[in-house]
C-alpha positions as CSV (number, residue, x, y, z in Angstrom):
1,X,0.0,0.0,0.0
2,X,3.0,2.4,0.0
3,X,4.9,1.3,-3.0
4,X,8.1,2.4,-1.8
5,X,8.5,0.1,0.3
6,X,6.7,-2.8,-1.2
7,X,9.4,-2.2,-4.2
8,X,11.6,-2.1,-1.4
9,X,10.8,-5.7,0.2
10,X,9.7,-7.5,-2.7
11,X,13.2,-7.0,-4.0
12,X,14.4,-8.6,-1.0
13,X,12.2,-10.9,-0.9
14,X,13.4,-14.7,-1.9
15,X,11.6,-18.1,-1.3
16,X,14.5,-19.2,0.0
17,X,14.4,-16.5,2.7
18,X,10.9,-17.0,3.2
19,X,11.9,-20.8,4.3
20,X,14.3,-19.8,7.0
21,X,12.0,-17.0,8.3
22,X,9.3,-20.0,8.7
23,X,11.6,-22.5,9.8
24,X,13.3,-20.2,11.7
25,X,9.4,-20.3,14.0
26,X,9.1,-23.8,14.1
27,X,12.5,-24.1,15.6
28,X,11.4,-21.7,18.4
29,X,8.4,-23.4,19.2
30,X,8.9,-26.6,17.3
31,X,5.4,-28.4,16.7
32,X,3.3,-25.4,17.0
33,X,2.8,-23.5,14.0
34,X,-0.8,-24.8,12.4
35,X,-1.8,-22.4,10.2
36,X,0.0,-20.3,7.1
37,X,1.9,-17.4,7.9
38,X,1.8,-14.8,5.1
39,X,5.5,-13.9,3.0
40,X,4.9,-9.9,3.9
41,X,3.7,-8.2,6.0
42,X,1.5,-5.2,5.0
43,X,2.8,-1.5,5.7
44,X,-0.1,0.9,6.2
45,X,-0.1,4.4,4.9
46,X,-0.5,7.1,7.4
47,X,-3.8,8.1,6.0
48,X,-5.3,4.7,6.2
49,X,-4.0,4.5,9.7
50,X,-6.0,7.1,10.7
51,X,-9.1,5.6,9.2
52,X,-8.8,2.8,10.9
53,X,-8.3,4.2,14.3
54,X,-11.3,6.8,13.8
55,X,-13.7,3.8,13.0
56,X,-12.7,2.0,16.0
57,X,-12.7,4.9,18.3
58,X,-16.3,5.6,16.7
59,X,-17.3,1.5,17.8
60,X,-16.0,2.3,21.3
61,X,-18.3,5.5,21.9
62,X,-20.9,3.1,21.5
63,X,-19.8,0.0,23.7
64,X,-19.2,2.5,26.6
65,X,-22.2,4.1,26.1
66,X,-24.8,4.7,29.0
67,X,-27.6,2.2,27.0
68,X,-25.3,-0.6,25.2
69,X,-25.6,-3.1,28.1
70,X,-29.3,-3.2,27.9
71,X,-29.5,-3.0,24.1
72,X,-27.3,-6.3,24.0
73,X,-28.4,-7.9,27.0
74,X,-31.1,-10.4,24.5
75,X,-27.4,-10.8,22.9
76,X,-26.9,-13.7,26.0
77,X,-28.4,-17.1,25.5
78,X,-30.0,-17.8,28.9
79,X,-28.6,-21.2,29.2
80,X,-25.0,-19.9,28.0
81,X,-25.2,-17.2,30.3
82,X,-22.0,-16.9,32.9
83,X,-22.7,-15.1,36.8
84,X,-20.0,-12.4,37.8
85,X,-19.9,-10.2,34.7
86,X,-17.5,-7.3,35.2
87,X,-18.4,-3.8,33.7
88,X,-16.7,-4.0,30.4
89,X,-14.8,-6.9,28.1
90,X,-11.4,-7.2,28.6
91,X,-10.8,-7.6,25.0
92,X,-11.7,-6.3,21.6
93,X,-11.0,-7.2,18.0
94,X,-12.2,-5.2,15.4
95,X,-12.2,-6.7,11.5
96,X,-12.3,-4.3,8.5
97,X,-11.9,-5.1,4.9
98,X,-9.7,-2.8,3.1
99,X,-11.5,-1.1,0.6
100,X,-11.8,1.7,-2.2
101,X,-14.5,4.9,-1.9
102,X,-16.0,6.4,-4.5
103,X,-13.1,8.7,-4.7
104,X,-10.3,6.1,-5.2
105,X,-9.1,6.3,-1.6
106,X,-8.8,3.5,0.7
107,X,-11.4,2.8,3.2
108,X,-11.7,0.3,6.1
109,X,-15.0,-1.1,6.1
110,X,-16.3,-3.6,9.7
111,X,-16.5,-7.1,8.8
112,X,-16.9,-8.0,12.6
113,X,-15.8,-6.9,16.2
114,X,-15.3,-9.5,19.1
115,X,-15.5,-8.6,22.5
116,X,-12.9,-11.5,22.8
117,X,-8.8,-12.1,22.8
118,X,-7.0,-12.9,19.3
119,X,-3.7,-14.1,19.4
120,X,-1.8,-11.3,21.4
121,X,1.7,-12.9,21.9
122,X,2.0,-14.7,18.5
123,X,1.3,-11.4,17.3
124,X,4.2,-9.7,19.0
125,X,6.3,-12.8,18.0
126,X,5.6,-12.7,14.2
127,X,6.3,-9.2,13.7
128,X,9.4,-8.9,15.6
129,X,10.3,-12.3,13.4
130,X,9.9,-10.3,10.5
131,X,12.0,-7.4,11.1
132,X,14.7,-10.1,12.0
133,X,14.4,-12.3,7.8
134,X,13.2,-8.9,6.4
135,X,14.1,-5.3,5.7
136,X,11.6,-3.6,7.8
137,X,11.8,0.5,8.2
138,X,12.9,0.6,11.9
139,X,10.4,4.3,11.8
140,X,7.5,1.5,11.4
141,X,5.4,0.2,14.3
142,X,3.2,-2.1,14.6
143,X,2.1,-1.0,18.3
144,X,-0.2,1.6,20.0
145,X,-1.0,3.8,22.4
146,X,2.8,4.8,23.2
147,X,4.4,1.2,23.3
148,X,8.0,1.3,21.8
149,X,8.7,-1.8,22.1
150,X,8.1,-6.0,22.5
151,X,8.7,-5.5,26.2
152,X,6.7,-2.7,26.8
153,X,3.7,-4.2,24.9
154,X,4.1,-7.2,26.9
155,X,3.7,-5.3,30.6
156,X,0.4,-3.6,28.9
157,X,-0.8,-7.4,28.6
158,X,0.6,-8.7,31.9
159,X,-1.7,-5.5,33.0
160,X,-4.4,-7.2,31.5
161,X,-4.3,-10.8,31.9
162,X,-2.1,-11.5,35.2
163,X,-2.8,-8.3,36.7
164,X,-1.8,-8.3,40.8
165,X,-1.7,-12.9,40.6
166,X,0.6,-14.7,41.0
167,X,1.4,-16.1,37.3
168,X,0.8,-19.6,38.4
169,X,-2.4,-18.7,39.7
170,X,-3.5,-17.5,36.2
171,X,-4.6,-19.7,33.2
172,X,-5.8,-19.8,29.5
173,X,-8.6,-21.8,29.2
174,X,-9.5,-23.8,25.8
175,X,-11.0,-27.1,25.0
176,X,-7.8,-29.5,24.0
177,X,-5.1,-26.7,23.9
178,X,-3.0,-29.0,22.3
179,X,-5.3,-29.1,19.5
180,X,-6.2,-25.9,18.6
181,X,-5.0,-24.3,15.2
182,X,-4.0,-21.3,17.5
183,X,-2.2,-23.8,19.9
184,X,1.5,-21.5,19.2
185,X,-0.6,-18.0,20.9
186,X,-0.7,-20.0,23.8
187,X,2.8,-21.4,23.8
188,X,4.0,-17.8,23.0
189,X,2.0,-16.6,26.2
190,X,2.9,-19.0,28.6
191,X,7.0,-17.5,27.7
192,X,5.6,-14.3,27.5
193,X,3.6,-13.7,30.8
194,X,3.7,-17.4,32.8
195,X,-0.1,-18.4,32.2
196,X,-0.7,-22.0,31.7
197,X,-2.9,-23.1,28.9
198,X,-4.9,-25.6,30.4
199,X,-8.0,-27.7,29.3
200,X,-11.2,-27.5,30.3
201,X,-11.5,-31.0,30.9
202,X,-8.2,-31.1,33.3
203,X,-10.0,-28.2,36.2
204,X,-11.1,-29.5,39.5
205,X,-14.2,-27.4,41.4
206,X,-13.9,-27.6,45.2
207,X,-16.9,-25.8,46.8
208,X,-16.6,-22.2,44.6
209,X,-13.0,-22.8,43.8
210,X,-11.4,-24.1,40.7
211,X,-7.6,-25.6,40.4
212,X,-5.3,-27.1,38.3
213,X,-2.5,-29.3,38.0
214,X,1.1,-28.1,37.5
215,X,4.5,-30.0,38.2
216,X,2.4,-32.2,40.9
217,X,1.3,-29.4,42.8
218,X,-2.3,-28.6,43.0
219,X,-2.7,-24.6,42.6
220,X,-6.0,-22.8,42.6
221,X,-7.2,-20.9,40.0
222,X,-7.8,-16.8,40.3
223,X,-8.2,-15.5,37.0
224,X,-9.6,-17.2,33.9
225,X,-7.5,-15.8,30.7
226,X,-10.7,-17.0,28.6
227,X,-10.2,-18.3,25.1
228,X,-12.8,-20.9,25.1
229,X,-16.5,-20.0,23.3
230,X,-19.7,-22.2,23.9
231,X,-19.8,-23.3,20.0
232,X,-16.9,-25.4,20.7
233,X,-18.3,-27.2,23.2
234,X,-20.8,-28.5,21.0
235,X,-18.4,-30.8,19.4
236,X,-18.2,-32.8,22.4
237,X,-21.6,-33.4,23.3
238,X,-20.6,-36.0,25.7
239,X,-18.0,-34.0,27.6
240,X,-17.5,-35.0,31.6
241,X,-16.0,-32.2,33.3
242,X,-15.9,-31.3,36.8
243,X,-17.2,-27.4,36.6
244,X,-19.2,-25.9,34.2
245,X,-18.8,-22.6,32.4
246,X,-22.3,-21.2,33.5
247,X,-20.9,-22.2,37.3
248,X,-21.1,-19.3,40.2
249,X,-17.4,-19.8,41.2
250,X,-15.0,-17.3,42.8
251,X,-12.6,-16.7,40.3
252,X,-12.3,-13.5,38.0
253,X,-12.8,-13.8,34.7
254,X,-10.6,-11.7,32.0
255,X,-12.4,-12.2,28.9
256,X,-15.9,-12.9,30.5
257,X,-17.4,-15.1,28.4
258,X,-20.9,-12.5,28.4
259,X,-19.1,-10.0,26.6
260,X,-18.3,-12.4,23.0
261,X,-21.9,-12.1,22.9
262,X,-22.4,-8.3,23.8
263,X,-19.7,-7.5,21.0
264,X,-20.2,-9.6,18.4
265,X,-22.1,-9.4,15.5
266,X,-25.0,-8.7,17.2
267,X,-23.5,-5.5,18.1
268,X,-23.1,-4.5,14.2
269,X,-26.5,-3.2,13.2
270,X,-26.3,-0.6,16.3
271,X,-23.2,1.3,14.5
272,X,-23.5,3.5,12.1
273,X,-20.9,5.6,10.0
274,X,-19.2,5.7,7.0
275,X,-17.1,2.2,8.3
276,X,-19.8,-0.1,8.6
277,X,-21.7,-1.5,5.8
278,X,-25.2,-1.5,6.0
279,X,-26.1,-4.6,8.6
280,X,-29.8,-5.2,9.6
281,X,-31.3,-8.0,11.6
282,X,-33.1,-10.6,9.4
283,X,-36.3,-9.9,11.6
284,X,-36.3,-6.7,10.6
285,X,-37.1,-7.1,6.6
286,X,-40.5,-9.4,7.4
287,X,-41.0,-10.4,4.2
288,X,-39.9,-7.3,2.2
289,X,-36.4,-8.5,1.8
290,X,-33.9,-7.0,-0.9
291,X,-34.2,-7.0,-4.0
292,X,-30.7,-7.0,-4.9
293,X,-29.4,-10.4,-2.6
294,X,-26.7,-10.7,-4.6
295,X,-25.1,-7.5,-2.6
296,X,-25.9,-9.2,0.6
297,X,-24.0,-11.9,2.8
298,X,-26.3,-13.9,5.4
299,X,-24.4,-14.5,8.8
300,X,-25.5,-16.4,12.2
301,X,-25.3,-14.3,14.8
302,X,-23.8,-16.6,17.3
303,X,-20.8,-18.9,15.4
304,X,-17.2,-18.2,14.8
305,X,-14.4,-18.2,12.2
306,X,-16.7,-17.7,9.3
307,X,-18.9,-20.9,10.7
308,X,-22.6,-20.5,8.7
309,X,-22.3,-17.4,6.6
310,X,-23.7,-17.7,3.3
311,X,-21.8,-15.3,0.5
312,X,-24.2,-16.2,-2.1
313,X,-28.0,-15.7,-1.2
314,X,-31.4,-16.7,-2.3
315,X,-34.8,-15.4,-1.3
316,X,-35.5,-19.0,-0.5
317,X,-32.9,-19.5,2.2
318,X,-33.8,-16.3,4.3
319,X,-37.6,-18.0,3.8
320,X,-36.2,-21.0,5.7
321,X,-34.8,-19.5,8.2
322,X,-37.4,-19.9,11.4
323,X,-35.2,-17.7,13.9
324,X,-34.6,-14.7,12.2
325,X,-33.5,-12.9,14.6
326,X,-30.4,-14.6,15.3
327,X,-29.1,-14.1,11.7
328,X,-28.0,-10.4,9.9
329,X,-27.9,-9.6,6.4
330,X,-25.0,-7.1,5.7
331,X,-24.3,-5.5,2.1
332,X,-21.1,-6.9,0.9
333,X,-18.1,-4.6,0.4
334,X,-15.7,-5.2,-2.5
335,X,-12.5,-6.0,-0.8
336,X,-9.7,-3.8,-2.9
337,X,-6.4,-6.4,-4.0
338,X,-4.1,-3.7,-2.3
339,X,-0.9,-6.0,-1.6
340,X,1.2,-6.1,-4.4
341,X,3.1,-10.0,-4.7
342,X,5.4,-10.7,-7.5
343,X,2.7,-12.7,-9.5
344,X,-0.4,-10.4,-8.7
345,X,-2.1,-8.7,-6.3
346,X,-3.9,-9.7,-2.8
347,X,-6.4,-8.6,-0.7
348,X,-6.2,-7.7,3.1
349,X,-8.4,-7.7,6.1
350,X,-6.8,-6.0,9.4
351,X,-8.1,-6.9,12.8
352,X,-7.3,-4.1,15.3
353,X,-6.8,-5.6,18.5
354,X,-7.8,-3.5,22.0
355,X,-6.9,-4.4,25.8
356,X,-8.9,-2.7,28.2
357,X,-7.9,-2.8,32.2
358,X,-9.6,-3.6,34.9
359,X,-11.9,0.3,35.8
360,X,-10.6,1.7,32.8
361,X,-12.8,4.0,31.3
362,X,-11.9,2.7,28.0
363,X,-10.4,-0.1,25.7
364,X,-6.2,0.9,24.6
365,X,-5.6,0.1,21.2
366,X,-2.4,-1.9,21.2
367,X,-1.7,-3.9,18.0
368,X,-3.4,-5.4,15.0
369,X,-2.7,-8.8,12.6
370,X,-3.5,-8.9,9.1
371,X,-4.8,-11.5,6.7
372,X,-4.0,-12.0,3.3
373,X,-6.6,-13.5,0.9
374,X,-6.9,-14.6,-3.2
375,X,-9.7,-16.7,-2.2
376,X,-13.8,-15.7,-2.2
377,X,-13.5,-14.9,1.5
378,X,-10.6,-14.6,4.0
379,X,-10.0,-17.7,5.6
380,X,-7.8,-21.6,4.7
381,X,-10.8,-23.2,2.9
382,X,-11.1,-20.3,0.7
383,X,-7.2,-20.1,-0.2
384,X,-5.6,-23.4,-0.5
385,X,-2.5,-23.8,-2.5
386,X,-2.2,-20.3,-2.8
387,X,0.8,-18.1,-2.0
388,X,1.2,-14.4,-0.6
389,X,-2.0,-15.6,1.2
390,X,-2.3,-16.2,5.1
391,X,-2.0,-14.4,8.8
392,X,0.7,-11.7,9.2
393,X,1.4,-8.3,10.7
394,X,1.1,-4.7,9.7
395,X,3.7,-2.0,9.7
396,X,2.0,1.8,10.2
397,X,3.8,4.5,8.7
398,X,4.4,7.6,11.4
């Protein structure tokens, strides 16, 4: 997006170095890495910058506004629904396709906010990784809100996550860590702030406390670092586990699991601005839907990673759908090939990533990831056997 330097790193760029720089992370956390890391980063003009952070700013005067907690309060399935909620998520991820306006500028437009963690230290990792194989512009940052560097950004998430614990009395909670596509974030945070991932199945409820095990020694749990959603317990319909999510225990959660409902798609047709393509709930149309459907994608409100959307739509599938309020119809928005790879050019979603402290008043923009995409949508299914395609980082120019 600033052809300088894109002339600048594509001329350095070999496949040859491209193999060492991904070798070079499997032999730091060897086993880990499931899922395609990008050959570039992407370096953001300062204009574009901007954008992004106005849009997000924008989302957060509505998420801290007086009225958003009863507005998404039908957002919270009553059976999924966790005691203990704290004021505010912990966490927010923002998603914008990078687009073109009518003027030939380029324009973030929401694809989805979470009010849940992404992969915070892998994030840090990667892009320091980069500017180690690659000839990054050392004026370029890929952090926020007055971090300088890797060590810096990683006391804003101790901050967050461990807070006043005790490391050990901290953990990431997922369903079969050791399975997840992600598995490396948790690896990386473990090194980075000394919180166990641990399974859900492995967590032992005594009265209102929870512990795990560690090195033979039982330790009780204090904070949850939450990276576990309900959809995925769906996959094991048989599960036997000791506690259960929806459990009144004494333990604080950072991440609580209310707020990935609150700030989730159902959040979308609330904004409004010149960033968010027009999103209505499907309940809304009755039976005068649009004419044009081929403009529209069809999501679920409550699923994950792309799980359910429909990109191509037909009167007759909204007709079947018999709980229309749980979907959204937003118009689609022409994702602009912006990143320039030696055989063509790619498109690129960035996901703005916020932390927000314990009685903040507000989230802290720290970082962002990118993904790279030739495929119909972002995501693997849509771009296998592809290259210049995958997750990566972003460079902001000053």
């Amino acid at each position: 997006m600033i052809s300088t330097y894109r002339q600048n790193y594509n001329a350095a760029f070999s496949e040859e170095k491209y193999h060492e720089f991904v070798e070079g992370i499997k032999a730091d956390w060897p086993e880990q890495l499931d899922f395609r890391v990008a050959e570039t980063p992407v370096f953001v003009p300062a204009a574009l910058k901007n954008k992004l952070i106005e849009a997000c700013e924008s989302f957060v005067d509505v998420i801290v506004g007086p009225h958003f907690k009863v507005k998404t309060q039908h957002a919270i399935p009553l059976s999924q629904h966790v005691p203990h909620e704290n004021d505010h998520a912990s966490f927010l991820a923002i998603d914008f396709a990078i687009c073109k306006d009518s003027d030939g500028e380029l324009i973030p437009q929401l694809i989805e906010l979470q009010g849940f963690p992404s992969i915070f230290g892998f994030q840090s990792y990667v892009t320091e990784k980069f500017r180690e194989y690659f000839p990054i512009p050392a004026e370029f940052s890929n952090y926020f809100s007055g971090v300088r560097s890797q060590a810096e950004y990683i006391a804003k998430l101790k901050e967050v996550i461990v807070a006043d614990e005790n490391p050990e009395n901290v953990i990431l909670l997922e369903i079969y860590p050791e399975q997840q596509k992600t598995r490396i974030d948790f690896t990386v945070t473990e090194a980075f702030l000394g919180v166990k991932a641990v399974c859900y199945t492995k967590i032992k409820k005594k009265d209102r406390k929870l512990y795990y095990e560690k090195d033979g020694r039982e330790l009780e749990i204090k904070r949850i670092y939450n990276r576990l959603i309900f959809d995925d317990l769906t996959n094991f319909p048989d599960l036997q586990t000791d506690f259960n999510l929806t459990d009144d225990i004494d333990v604080t959660w950072v991440g609580h699991p209310n707020w990935f409902f609150r700030i989730s798609k159902y959040t979308l047709p609330y904004l409004q601005s010149p960033y968010v393509p027009e999103t209505r709930f499907l309940s809304e149309y009755g039976d005068e839907f649009p004419a044009d459907l081929e403009n529209y994608v069809l999501k679920p409100l409550f699923s994950f990673a792309g799980s359910g959307v429909k990109i191509h739509v037909e009167l007759q599938d909204l007709k079947e759908i018999c709980d229309p309020e749980n979907w959204i119809l937003q118009r689609k928005v022409n994702y602009e090939p912006v990143i320039q790879a030696p055989d063509g050019l790619v498109k690129c979603e960035i996901r703005m990533l916020y932390v927000w402290k314990d009685n903040a008043p507000r989230p802290e923009l720290l970082t962002s990831l990118s993904r790279l995409s030739r495929g119909e949508m972002i995501g693997v299914r849509f771009n296998k056997d592809f290259t210049w395609v995958g997750g990566t980082t972003c460079f902001y120019e000053p």
